[in-house]
N, C-alpha and C positions, 0 to 999 in steps of 0.2 A: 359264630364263635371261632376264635383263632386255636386250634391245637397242636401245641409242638412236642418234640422232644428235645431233653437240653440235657449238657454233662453241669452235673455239680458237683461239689465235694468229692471228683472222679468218678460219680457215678452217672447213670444217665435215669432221666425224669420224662415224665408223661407232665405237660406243662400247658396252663391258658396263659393267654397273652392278650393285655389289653393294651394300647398304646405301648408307654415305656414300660410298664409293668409287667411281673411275669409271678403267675400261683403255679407252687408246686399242688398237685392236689393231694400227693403219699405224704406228707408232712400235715394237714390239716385234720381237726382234729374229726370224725366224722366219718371222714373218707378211710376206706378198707386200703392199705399200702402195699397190700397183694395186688393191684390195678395199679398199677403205672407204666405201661407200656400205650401206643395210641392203637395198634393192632388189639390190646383188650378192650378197647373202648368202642372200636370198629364192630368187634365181634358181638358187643353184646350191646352196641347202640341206643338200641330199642329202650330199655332202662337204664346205663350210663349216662348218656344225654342229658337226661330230665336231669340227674342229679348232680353230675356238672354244675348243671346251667345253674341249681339253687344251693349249691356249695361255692361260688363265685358271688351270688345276691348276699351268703351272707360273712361271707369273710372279710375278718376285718380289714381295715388298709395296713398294721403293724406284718398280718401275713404273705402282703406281696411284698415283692423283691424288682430290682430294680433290672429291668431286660438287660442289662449293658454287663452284670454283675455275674452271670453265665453263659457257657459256650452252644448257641445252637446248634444241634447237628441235624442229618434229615430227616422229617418228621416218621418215616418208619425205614429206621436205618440196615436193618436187612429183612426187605421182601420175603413171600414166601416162596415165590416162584417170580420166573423175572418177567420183566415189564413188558408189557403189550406195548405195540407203537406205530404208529400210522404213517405210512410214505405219500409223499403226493398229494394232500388233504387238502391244499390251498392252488386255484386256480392262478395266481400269479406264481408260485413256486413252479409247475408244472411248465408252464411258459417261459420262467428264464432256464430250468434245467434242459428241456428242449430246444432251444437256441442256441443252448452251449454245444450240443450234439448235431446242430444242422437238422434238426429235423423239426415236422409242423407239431403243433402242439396236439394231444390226444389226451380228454381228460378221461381216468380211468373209470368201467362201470362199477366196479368194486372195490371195494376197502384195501388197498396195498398195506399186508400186516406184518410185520418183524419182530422179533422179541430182541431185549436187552438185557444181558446177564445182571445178576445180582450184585456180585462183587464190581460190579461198576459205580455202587450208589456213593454218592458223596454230601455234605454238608454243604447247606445256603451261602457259607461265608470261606468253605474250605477253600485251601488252595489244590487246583487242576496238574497233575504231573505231566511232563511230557517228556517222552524217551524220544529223540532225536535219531537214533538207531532204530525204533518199533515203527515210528511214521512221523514226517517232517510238514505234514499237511493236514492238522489237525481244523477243525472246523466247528462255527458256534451254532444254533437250531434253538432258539427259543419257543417252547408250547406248552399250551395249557394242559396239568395231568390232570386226571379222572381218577380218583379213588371211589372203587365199590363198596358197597355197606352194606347190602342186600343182595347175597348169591342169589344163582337160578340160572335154568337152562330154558331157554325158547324164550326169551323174554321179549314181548311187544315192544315196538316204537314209542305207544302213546304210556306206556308205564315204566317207560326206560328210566328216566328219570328220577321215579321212587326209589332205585338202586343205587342210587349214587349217595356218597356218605359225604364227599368234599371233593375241594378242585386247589388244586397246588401247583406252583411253577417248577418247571425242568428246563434244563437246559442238556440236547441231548446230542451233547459232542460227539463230533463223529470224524476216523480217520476216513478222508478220502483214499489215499495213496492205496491203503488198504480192503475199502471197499471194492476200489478197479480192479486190484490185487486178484481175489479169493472170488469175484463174480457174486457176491450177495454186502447183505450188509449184517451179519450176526457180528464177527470177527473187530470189522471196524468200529461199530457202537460200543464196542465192550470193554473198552482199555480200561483198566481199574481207574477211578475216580472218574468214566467221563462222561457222569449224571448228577451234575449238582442237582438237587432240591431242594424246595422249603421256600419261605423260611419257615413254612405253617403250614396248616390243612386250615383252609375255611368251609364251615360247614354248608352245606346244600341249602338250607334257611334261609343265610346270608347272600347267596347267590340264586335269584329266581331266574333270573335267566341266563346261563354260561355262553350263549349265541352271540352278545353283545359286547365282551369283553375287548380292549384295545391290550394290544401285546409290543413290546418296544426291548430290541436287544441293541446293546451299544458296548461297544470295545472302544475302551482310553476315551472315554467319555463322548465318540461318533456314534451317531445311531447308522447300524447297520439296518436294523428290522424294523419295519413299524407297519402294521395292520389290524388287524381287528376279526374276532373268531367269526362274525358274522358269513368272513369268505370263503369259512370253508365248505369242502365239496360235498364232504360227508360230516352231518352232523352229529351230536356225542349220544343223541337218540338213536338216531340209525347204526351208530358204529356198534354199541351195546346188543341190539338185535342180533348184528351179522355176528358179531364174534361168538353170542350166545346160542344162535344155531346150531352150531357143529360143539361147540364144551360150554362146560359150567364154570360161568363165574363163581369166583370165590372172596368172600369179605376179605378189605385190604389190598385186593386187585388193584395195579396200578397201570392208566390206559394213558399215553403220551397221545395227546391226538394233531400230531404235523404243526409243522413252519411253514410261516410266510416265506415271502422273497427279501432276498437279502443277504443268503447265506454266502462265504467266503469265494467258494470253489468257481463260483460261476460269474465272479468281476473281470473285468479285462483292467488291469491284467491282476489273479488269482489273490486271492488275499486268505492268510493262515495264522494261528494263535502261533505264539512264543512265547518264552519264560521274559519275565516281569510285563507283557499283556493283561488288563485287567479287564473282564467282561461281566458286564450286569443284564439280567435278562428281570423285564417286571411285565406285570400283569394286573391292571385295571382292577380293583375291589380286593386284591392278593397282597399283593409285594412284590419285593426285589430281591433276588438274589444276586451276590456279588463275588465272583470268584477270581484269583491270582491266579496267572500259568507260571508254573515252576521246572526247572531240566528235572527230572525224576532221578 
């Protein structure tokens, strides 16, 4: 099942989406209109879900609305806490960022983890701001997110996977000029709007295996990125574990887990997003997101 959230009538909706079609669920008759948000839906899954799934079997076709007729924004447009995110995940990313630095490659034995502020989150379709004055070397990162559905702490490997509620695209712009800047990477991931998501959550059902996904980022219609989750270092089993180790997961957790190769910083010679730039980042069995860079 596809689950968004969308603005209608100014307001924002807890939304399925089938093809071109789109159900509000707070408008049908049935459904409690106190549940519209996708964070209620996360949190109480367990029975939400089911009633979803047969609040869609039986509504009729007069209750959907046409996807194009509202504005998607991202599916949980402010987090509760900011986003987990994974550096380094992919053995060809590791190799060209190494090369850029002159040095041999060394894949890491652990999970490289950063978080992404909240006020960074952006819409599937919004447009990307960039202050020219805050950082001129703005960069694209297409990856698959991980939303949790099932907290816990100490959580196994082989039951990692119960926990997951859906998997949704990000694209998890980052200033370089800023990251070299400040000697980490909180600062530079966090420029306000520079995390589109969406354009959905698909639910864990629909995705039996997240390991086989093909992921493709393209600016002005170039594929910059093209790879496939299979390559990465650390799997969305194992990241789960280690993260959960040391804290609790919390329902609505959102885990970016790393880019391929491909990304701007590291072309000879460098390559950076600009105002009227348009970058689509998609994801195998997910979607596309498609964002505008705009001067801020």
């Amino acid at each position: 099942m596809k689950l968004a959230t969308c603005n209608h009538d100014s307001e924002a909706h807890l939304a399925v989406v089938q093809g071109d079609s789109i159900l509000l669920p707070a408008t049908c008759p049935g459904w409690s209109p106190e549940i519209d948000s996708l964070l209620q839906v996360i949190d109480q899954s367990d029975r939400l879900l089911p009633q979803l799934c047969e609040l869609v079997r039986q509504s009729p076709r007069e209750q959907w609305m046409a996807l194009a007729s509202v504005e998607l924004v991202s599916p949980i447009p402010r987090p509760r806490q900011n986003m987990m995110c994974l550096g380094w995940n992919y053995m060809d990313h590791v190799e060209e960022t190494t090369r850029k630095i002159v040095e041999a490659p060394k894949l890491p034995k652990y999970p490289i983890v950063f978080t992404k502020s909240v006020s960074s989150m952006n819409g599937p379709y919004s447009d990307i701001p960039v202050d020219a004055e805050v950082s001129d070397k703005m960069d694209w990162e297409v990856e698959l997110g991980v939303i949790i559905g099932k907290g816990g702490r100490g959580i196994r490997r082989e039951e990692a996977l119960q926990h997951v509620f859906g998997y949704t695209v990000i694209n998890d712009v980052s200033a370089r000029d800023l990251q070299k800047r400040h000697k980490q990477f909180f600062i530079g991931k966090s420029l306000t709007g520079a995390c589109p998501m969406g354009p959905w959550i698909v639910t864990a059902d629909d995705i039996p295996d997240p390991q086989t996904l093909n992921l493709t980022c393209r600016v002005n219609g170039v594929v910059k990125q093209d790879s496939n989750t299979k390559y990465q270092i650390f799997d969305i089993a194992t990241v789960i574990e280690t993260l959960s180790r040391s804290m609790s997961l919390e329902p609505g957790d959102i885990i970016a887990t790393g880019t391929p190769s491909g990304v701007g910083y590291v072309r000879n010679p460098p390559e950076y997003l600009f105002p009227g730039d348009v970058v689509e980042c998609e994801i195998e069995s997910i979607g596309t997101i498609r964002n505008t860079v705009t001067a801020a």
